[in-house]
N, C-alpha and C positions, 0 to 999 in steps of 0.2 A: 706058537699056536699053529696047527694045521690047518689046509686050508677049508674045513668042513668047519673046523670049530670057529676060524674067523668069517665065514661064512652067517653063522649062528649069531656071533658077536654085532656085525652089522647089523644085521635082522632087528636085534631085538635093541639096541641102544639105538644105530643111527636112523634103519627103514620105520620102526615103529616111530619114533618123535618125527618125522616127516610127516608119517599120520596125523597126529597127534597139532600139528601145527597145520596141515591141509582142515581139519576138521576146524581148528579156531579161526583160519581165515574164512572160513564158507559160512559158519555160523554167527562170526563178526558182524557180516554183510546183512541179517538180519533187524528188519527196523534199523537200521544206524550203531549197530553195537549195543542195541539196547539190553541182551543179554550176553554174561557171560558163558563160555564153555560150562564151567560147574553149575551154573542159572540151569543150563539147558538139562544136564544130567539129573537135578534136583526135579523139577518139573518131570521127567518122565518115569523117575523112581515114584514119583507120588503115583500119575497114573498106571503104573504097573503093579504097587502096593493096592491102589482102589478094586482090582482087578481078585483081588483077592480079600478083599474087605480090612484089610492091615495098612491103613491109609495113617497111623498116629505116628507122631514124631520120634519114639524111639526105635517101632521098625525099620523105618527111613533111614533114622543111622545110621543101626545096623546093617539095612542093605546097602550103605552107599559106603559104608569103612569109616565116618567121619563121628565125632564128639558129640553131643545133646548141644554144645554150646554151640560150636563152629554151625549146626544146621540151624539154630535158633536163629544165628547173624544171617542169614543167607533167606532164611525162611521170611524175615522182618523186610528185608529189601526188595523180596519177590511181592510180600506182599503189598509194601507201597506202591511198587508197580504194575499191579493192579493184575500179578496173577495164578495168584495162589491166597486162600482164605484161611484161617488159623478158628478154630473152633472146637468148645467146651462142649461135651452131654452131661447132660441132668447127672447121669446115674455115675457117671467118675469124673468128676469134674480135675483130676488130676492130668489125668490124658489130655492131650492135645492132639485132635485130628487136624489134616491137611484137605483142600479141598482147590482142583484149579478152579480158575473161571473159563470164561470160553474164549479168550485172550492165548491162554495156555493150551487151550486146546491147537490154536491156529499155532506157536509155534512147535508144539508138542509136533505138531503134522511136517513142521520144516525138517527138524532136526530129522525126523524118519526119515524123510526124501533124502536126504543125507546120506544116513547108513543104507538105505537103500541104493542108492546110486553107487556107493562103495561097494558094495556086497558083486552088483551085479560087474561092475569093473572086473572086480576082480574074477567072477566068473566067466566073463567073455574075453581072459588073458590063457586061460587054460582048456585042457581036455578035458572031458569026462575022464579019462583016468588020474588025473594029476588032481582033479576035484578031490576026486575020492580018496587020492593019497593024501590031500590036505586035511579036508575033514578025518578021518584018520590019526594023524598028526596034532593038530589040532585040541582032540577029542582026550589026547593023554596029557598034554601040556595041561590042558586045563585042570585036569584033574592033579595033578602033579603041581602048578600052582596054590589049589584049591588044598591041599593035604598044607603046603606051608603054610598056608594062613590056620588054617583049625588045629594046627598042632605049634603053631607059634614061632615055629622052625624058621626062622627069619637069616637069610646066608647075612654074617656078620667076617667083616674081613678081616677083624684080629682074631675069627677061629679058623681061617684059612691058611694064617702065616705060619710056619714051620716055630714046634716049641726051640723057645733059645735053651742052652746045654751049658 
């Protein structure tokens, strides 16, 4: 590997799950660990679904990548913990809507303080020019990400390995 692509290789195995574990311990500390990471992320998919009136449990899934069943277990736990409400309408009682309570609102506001304090780290590490090269950068990954998942294109390593002859 080069030193650009081991560069790259860092990045995204070792610096991102530093994130990724900086984020579980900051949000551990809330109430006592009374939620977990995915608690957290579930909760503000809900409010970000509400935001657009797609508050029912199968857009939920679909925005969060996860099963009907895996959100059901997650959804039933949030809701014994008093912060997320599970509710039928008259006219499809098929649907299951999501609903926080104001429990969820207060940590829904931590996790943000969160990614905000991150965001801005990381903007008062750089220039105005290296922002814009990021965002930039950034802005293709994502889309480049975003094309594997919608076309299924999943890097699998036995299509990587050289055909045997």
């Amino acid at each position: 590997m080069d030193d650009i692509s081991q560069a790259i290789h860092r990045f995204l195995v070792q610096d991102f799950n530093q994130v990724l574990r900086w984020e579980e311990k900051v949000l551990s500390s809330y109430q006592q660990g009374k939620l977990s990471v995915n608690e957290f992320h579930i909760i503000e998919a809900v409010f970000l679904a509400m935001d657009a009136g797609l508050n029912n449990m199968g857009e939920i899934s679909r925005r969060l990548g996860v099963t009907m069943g895996t959100l059901t277990t997650a959804v039933k736990t949030l809701e014994t913990k008093g912060f997320l409400i599970r509710r039928k309408r008259q006219e499809d009682r098929r649907m299951v809507w999501l609903y926080p309570t104001h429990v969820a609102e207060e940590a829904n506001r931590y996790h943000q303080m969160f990614h905000e304090r991150l965001v801005s780290g990381v903007m008062d590490c750089l220039d105005h020019q290296q922002l814009l090269a990021l965002v930039s950068a950034l802005e293709v990954l994502a889309q480049w990400f975003t094309s594997l998942e919608q076309e299924e294109r999943y890097i699998q390593v036995e299509n990587l390995l050289p055909a045997e002859e």
